[in-house]
C-alpha positions in Angstrom: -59.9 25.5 76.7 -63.1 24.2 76.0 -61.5 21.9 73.1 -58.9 20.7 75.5 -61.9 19.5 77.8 -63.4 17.7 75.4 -59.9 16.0 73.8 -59.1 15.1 77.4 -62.2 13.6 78.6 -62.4 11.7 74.9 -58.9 10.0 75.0 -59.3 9.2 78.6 -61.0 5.3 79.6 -60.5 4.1 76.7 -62.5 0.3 76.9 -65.8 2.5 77.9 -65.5 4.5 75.1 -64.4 1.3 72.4 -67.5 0.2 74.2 -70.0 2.8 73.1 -68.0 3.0 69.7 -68.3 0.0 68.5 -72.2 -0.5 69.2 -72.7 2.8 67.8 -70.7 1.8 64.5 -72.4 -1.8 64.9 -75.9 0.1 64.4 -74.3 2.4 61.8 -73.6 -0.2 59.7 -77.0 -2.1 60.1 -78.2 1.6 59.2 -76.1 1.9 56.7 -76.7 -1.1 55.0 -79.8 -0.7 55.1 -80.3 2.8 53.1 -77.9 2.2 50.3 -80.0 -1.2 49.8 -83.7 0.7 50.2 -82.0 4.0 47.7 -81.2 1.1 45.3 -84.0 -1.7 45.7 -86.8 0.0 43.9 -84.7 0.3 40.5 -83.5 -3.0 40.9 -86.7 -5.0 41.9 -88.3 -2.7 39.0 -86.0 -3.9 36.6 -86.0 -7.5 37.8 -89.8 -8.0 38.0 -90.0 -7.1 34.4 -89.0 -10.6 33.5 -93.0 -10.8 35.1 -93.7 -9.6 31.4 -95.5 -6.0 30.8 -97.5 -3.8 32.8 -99.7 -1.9 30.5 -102.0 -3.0 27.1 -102.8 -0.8 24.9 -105.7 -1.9 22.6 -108.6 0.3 20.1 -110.4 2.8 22.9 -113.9 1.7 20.8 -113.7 -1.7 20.7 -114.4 -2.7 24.3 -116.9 -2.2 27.4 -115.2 -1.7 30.7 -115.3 -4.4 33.2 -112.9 -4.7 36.2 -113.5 -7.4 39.3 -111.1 -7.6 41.8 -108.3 -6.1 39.7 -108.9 -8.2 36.9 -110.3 -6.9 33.3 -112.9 -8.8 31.7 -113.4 -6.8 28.8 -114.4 -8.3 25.9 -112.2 -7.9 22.5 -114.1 -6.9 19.3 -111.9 -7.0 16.1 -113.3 -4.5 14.2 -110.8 -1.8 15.0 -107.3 -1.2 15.0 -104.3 1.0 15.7 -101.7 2.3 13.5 -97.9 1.6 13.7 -96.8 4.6 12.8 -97.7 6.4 16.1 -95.5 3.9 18.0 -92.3 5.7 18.3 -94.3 8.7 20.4 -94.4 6.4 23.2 -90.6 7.2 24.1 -91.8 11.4 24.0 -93.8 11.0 26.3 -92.5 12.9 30.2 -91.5 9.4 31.7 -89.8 8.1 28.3 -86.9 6.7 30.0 -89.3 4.6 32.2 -90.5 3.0 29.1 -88.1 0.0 28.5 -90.1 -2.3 26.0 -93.0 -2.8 23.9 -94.4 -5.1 21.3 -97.3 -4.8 19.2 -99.3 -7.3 18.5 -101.9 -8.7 15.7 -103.7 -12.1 15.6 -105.3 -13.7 12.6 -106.6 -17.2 12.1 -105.4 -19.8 9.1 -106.7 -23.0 8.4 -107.2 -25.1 5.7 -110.5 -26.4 5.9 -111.3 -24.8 2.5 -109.6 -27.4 0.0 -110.2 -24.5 -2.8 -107.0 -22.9 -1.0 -104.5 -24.9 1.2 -103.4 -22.6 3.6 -100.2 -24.9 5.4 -98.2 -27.5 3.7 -99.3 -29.6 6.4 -102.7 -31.8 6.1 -102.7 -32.6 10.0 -102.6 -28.8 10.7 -106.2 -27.4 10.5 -106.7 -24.0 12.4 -104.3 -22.2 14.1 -103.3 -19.0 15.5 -101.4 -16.8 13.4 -99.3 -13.9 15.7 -97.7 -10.9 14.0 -95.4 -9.2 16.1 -91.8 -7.6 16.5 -88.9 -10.1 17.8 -85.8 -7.4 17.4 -87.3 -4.5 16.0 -85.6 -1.3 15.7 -87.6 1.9 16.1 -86.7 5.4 14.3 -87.9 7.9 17.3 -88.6 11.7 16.5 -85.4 12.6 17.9 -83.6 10.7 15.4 -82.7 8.4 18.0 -83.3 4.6 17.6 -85.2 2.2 20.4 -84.9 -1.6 19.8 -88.4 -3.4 20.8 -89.7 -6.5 20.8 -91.7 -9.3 22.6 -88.0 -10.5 23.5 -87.9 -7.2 26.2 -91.3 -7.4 27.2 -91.8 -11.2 27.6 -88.3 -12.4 28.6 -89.8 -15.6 30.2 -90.7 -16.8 26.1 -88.1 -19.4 25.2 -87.2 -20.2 21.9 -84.8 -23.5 20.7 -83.5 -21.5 17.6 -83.5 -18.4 17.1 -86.1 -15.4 16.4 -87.3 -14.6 13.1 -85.2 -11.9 11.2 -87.0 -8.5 10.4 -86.0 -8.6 6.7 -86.6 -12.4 6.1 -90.3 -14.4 5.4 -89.2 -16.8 8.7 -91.5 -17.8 11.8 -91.4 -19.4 15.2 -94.0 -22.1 15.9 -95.5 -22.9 19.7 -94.2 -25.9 20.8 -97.3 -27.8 21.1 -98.5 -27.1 17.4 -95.2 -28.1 16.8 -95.7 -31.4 18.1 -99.4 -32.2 17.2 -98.5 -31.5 13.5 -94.6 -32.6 13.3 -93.2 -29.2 12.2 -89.2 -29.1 13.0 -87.1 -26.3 12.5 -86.6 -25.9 8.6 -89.8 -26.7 7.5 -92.0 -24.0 5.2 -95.1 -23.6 5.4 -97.6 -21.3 3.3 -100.4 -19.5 4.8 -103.4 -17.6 4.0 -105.9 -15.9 6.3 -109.1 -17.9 7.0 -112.7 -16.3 6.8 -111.3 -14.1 3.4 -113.5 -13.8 0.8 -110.6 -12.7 -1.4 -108.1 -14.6 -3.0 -104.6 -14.3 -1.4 -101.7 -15.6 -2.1 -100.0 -18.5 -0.2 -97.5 -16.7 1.9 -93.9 -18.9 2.7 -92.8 -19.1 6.6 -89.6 -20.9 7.0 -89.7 -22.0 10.8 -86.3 -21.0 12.8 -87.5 -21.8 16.1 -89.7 -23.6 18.8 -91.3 -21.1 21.1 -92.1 -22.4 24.8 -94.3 -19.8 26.7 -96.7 -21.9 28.9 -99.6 -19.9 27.2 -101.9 -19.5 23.7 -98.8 -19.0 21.8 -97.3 -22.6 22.2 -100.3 -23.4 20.0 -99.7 -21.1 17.5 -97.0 -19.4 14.6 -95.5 -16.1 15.6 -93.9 -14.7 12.8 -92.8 -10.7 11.6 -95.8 -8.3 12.4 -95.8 -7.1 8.7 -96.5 -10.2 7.4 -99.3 -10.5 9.5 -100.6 -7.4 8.3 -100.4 -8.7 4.6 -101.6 -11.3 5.0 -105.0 -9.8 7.3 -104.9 -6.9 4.4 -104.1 -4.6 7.4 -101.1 -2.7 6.2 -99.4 -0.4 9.0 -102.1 -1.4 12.0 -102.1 -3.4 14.6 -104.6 -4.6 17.6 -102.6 -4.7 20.6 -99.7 -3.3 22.6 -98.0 -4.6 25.1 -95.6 -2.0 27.1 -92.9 -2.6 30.0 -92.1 0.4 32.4 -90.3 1.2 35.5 -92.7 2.3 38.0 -93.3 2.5 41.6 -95.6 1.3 43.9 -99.0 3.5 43.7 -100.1 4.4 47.1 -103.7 5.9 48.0 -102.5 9.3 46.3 -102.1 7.7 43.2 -105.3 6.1 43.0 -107.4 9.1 43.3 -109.8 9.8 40.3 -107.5 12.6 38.3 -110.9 14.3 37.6 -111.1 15.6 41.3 -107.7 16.6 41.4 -106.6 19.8 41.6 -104.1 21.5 39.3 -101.1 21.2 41.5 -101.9 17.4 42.8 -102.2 16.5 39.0 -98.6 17.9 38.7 -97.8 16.0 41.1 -99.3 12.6 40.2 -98.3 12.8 36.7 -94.9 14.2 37.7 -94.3 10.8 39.6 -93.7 7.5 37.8 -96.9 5.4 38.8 -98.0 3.3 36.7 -101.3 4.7 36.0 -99.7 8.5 35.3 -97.5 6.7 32.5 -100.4 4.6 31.4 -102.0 8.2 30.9 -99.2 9.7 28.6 -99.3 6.9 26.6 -102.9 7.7 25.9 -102.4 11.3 24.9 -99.8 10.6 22.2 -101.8 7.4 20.9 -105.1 8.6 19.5 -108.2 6.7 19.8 -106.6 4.8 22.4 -107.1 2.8 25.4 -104.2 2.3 27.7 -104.7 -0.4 30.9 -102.7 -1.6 33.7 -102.3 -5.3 33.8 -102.8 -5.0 37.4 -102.2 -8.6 38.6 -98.9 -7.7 37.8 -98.1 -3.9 38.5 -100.1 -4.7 42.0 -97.7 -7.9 42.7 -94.6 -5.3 41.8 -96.2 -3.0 44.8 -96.7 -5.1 47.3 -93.6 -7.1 47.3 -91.6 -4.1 46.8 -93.2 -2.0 49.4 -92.8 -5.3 51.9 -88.8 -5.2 51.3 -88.9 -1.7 52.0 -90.5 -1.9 55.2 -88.8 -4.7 55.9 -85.6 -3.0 55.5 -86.9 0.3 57.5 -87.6 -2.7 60.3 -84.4 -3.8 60.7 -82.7 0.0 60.9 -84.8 1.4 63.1 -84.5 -1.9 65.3 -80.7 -1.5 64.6 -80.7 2.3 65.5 -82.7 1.4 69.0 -80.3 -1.1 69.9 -77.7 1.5 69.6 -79.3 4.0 71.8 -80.1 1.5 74.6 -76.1 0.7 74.2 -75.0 4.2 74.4 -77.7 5.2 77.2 -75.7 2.0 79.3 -72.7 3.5 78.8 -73.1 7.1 79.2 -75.2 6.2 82.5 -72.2 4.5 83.9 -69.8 7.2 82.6 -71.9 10.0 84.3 -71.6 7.8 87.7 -67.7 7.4 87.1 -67.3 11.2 86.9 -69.5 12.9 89.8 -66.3 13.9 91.5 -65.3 15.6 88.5 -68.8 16.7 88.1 -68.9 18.2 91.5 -65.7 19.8 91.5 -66.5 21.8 88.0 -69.8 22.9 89.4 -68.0 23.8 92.8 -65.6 25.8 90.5 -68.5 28.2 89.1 -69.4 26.1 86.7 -73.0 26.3 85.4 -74.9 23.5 84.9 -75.9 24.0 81.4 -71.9 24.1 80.3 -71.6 21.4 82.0 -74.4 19.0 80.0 -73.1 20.7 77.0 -69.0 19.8 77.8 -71.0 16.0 78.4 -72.9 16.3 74.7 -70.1 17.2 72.9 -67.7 14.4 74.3 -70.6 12.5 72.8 -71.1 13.8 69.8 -67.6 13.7 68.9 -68.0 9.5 69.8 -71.1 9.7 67.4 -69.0 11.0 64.1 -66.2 8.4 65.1 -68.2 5.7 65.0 -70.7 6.8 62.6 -67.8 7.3 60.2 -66.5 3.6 61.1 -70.3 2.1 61.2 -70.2 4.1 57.4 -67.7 1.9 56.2 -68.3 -1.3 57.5 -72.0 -0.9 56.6 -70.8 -0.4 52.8 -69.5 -3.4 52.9 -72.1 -5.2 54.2 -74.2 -3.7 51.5 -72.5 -4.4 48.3 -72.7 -8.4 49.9 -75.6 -8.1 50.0 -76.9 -5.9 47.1 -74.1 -8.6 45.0 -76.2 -11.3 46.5 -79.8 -10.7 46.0 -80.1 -8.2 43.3 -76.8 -9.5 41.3 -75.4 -5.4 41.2 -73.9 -3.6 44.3 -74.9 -0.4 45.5 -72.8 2.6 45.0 -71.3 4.4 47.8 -73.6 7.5 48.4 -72.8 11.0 50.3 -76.2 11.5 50.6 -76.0 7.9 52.4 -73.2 9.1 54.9 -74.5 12.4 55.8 -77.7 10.6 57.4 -75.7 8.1 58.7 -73.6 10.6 60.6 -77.0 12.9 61.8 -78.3 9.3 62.5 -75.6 8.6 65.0 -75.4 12.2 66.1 -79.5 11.9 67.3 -78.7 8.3 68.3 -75.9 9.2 70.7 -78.0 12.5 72.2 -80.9 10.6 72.6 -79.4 7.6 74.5 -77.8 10.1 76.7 -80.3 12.4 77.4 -80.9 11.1 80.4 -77.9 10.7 82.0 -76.6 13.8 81.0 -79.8 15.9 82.7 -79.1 14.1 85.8 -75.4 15.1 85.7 -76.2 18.6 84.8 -78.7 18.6 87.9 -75.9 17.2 90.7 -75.4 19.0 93.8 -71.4 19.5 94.3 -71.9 19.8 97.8 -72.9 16.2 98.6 -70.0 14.5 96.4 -67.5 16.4 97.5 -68.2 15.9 101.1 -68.0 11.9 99.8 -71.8 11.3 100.5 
């Protein structure tokens, strides 16, 4: 009987319930939108500000003195020491290893040719230069017997090169475009070069250049070329100075700042079992000895703040889109509650109490709610994959997760909005309305 109520009372007056429908699916679909966007954005905005370059640098943990000002590290570099390459496929062991898209080592070494005993480059007008040793497409053997590929082409996208990249197995080089124009070096010229400041006698070593590299930094004045010739040629077999290293993270709020020394043994778990940046910068250091792993923090702090702005931004807009659809339903359910005192009057005249009553009321809403949660679900889907397709270039996926809130949404939306008019129904006097007063 009680089913038959509710049926009734649903199918009957139709526009006023289209009415409350469609606001309800209107916000559902804001709401909807929304969530599948904010599930999704933190991936997406992670893996598109990595074209911003990489978020951590690992250098020698004894050859600088810390100092940090306003998020910026001044530390000074000291040459002397150096890590070795062959610890650089524990990186992707580490507890966050999927998080850990790219990295590049790096070694610099000055050549000139100031010493006329030993020409270092076929070119007279090229005196000094930087010398960069580094991986371009480098594939890594991991202990896993898996392979990684890594390179300064993951973790410094933005470098542009009219050529190509030097090959792994082949004496070839890029040169910066400036150097390349101060000394006239085109693509296809060979140069020789030996390390400056060597007080032994090495061998000229051959660079055939492939490419022009345009970064808007040091290295359009200088030669980047395979990191083991580097290492031959600075008599530094297997070591390099510095690492550069791209990972997914998310924004670090006040928890994840804390000193880990006054943590306790359950918030450690907890901050090292969450991506931020500093907890991966931390693995990283256990599985590189003698290491020193820092956040670039002009850039991991520009990732957090813009991403944690879209987010609130988004949680703006459905919490404005979920009020709107409360103040909607509230309007109608008011009116609908002033429609039906006779019917009202006459079921509480009948013997019926006033809680059934409120609850026959709540669940004629409720079953609106699901409706047009269910329609707002779809439509809001849509609207999504627009608008995941055009910002972030990749739609959402449809989520159940996504549709069960949706649905409680619109369930507390719809109870909430008529609250109110459903007390004051379950509190009318029959006596009044049906004498028509």
């Amino acid at each position: 009987m009680f089913l038959r109520l509710v049926s009734d009372s649903f199918t009957r007056r139709p526009r006023r319930k289209l009415f409350t429908g469609a606001a309800l699916a209107l916000g559902m679909a804001v709401a909807t939108a929304a969530l599948s966007v904010s599930l999704d954005v933190g991936d997406r905005l992670a893996r598109e500000f990595r074209s911003l370059g990489a978020n951590l640098i690992v250098t020698p943990q004894a050859d600088s003195l810390p100092l940090e000002i306003g998020g910026v590290d001044y530390r000074p570099v000291n040459s002397g020491t150096y890590l070795p390459e062959s610890d650089l496929p524990k990186i992707k062991s580490v507890f966050w290893h999927n998080n850990i898209i790219a990295f590049a080592p790096i070694l610099e070494l000055t050549v000139d040719e100031e010493n006329p005993s030993r020409q270092t480059l076929a070119h007279p007008q090229m005196n000094r230069v930087q010398l960069i040793g580094t991986w371009a497409k480098h594939s890594v053997a991991l202990p896993d017997g898996q392979t990684f590929l890594a390179g300064v082409e993951k973790t410094n996208p933005w470098w542009h090169v009219d050529g190509k990249w030097f090959a792994d197995d082949a004496f070839e080089g890029v040169i910066g475009v400036n150097l390349a124009k101060r000394a006239h070096i085109s693509i296809g010229d060979t140069l020789a070069a030996v390390p400056a400041f060597s007080n032994e006698s090495v061998l000229p070593m051959p660079i055939t250049i492939v490419g022009v590299l345009s970064t808007g930094g040091a290295e359009d004045d200088a030669i980047v070329t395979r990191m083991d010739i580097a290492q031959g040629l600075a008599n530094l077999r297997g070591q390099y100075r510095k690492l550069y290293v791209s990972a997914l993270t998310k924004p670090e709020d006040d928890f994840a700042r804390r000193n880990i020394k006054t943590m306790s043994r359950d918030e450690f778990e907890r901050w090292s079992c969450s991506p931020y940046v500093s907890s991966i910068a931390y693995s990283i250091q256990q599985v590189l000895p003698g290491s020193d792993v820092r956040v670039i923090r002009r850039v991991a702090e520009g990732e957090g703040a813009i991403l944690t702005r879209v987010r609130i931004l988004l949680w703006l807009v459905t919490a404005a889109s979920l009020l709107a659809a409360a103040l909607a339903v509230g309007a109608s359910s008011a009116a609908s509650v002033i429609e039906r005192r006779t019917e009202i009057g006459l079921m509480k005249a009948l013997g019926a109490a006033s809680a059934k009553v409120g609850f026959l009321l709540a669940a004629e809403q409720l079953l609106l709610a699901f409706v047009g949660g269910g329609v707002g679900y779809a439509i809001g889907i849509l609207l999504a994959r627009i608008l995941g397709q055009t910002v972030f270039g990749v739609a959402p996926q449809p989520s159940l997760l996504v549709l069960a809130v949706v649905l409680v949404l619109a369930a507390a939306v719809t109870l909430l909005g008529s609250a109110i008019p459903l007390r004051r129904a379950s509190r009318f006097d029959p006596a009044p309305i049906l004498r028509g007063e």
